[in-house]
C-alpha positions in Angstrom: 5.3 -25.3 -0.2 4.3 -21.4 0.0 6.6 -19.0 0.1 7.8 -16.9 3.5 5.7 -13.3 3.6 9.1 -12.0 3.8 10.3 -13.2 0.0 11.6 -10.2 -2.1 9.5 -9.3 -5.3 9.8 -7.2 -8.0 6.9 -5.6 -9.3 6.7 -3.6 -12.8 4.0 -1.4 -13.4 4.0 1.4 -15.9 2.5 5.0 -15.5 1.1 7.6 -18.5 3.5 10.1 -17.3 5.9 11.5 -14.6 3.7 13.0 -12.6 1.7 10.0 -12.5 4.6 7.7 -11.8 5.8 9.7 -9.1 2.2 10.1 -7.2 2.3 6.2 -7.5 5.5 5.9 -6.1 5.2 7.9 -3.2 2.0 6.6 -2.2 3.1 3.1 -2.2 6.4 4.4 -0.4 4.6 6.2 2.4 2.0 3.4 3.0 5.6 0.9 3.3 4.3 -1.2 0.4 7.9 -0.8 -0.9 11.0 -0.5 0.0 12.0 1.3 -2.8 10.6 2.2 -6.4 12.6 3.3 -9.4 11.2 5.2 -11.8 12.7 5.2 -15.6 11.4 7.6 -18.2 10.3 7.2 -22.1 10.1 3.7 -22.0 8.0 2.8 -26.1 5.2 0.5 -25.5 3.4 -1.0 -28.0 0.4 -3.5 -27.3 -3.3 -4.8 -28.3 -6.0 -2.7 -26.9 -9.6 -2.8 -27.9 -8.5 -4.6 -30.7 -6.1 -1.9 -32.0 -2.5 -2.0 -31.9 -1.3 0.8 -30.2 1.9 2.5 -29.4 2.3 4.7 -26.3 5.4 6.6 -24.4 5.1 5.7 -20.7 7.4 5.6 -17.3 8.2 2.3 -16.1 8.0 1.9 -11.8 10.3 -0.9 -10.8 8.8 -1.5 -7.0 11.1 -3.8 -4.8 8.6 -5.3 -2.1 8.1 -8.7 -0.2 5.5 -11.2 -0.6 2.8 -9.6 2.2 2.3 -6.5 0.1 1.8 -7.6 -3.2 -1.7 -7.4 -2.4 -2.2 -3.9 -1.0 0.2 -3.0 -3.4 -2.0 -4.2 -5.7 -5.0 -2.9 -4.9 -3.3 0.9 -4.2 -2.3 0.6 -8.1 -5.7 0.1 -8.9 -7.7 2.3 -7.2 -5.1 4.9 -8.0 -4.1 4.8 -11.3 -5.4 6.1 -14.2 -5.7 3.2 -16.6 -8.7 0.9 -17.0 -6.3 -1.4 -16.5 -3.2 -0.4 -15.0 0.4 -2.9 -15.8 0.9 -4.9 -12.7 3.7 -7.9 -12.8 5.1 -9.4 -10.1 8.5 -11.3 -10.4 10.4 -13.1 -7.4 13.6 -12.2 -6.8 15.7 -15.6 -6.9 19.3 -14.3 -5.7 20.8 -10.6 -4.0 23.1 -10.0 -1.8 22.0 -11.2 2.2 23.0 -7.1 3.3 20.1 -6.2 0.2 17.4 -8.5 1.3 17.9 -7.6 5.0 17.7 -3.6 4.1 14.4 -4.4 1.9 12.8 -6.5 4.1 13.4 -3.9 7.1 12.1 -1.0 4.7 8.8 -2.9 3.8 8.2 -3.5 8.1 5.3 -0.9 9.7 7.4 1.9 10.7 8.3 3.0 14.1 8.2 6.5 13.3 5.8 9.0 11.0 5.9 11.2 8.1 5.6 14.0 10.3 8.6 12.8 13.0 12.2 12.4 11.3 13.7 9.3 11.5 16.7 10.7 13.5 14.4 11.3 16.0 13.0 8.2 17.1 16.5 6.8 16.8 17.8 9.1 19.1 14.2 8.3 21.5 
């Protein structure tokens, strides 16, 4: 049985630097990919590349999404990330609180209002 497009993920993708992170972040925000994305600094990774273990300092992105966007999110990550090939790992979220899931999927929804109209605007409309 598939899952609803509605069921919360948890993505994990990891960025060279802050600046990167946070371009990531905010594009994925603004197109309403995620709901939200956490972003933790100086995370040690160490891993085969090329055939060369390798050790890096990077910035982990924690996106919180539903099933519909894993796609697009995916593809956004790709075409703008700097990696050859960018971290992209997608776990489903098995328990939250009902409130949570009901705020995330609501974020991740086409929104009623623009970057360039505040929100306390069209509520007020």
């Amino acid at each position: 049985m598939s899952k609803p497009d509605t069921s919360p993920y948890m993505v994990l993708v990891t960025a060279p630097d802050h600046e990167t992170a946070t371009k990531l972040a905010k594009s994925a925000l603004t197109q309403r990919l995620t709901a939200c994305a956490n972003l933790i600094p100086a995370i040690e990774s160490h891993y085969w590349w090329q055939d060369n273990l390798e050790a890096a300092s990077e910035h982990l992105i924690l996106f919180k999404t539903v099933k519909k966007h894993l796609d697009p999110l995916k593809r956004l990550i790709e075409k703008e990330h700097p990696y050859d090939l960018p971290e992209f790992l997608c776990f489903e979220v098995d328990s939250s609180s009902p409130a949570y899931l009901k705020w995330l999927r609501e974020e991740c929804q086409t929104p009623q209002w623009s970057l360039s109209t505040p929100r306390e605007e069209v509520k007020k409309g």
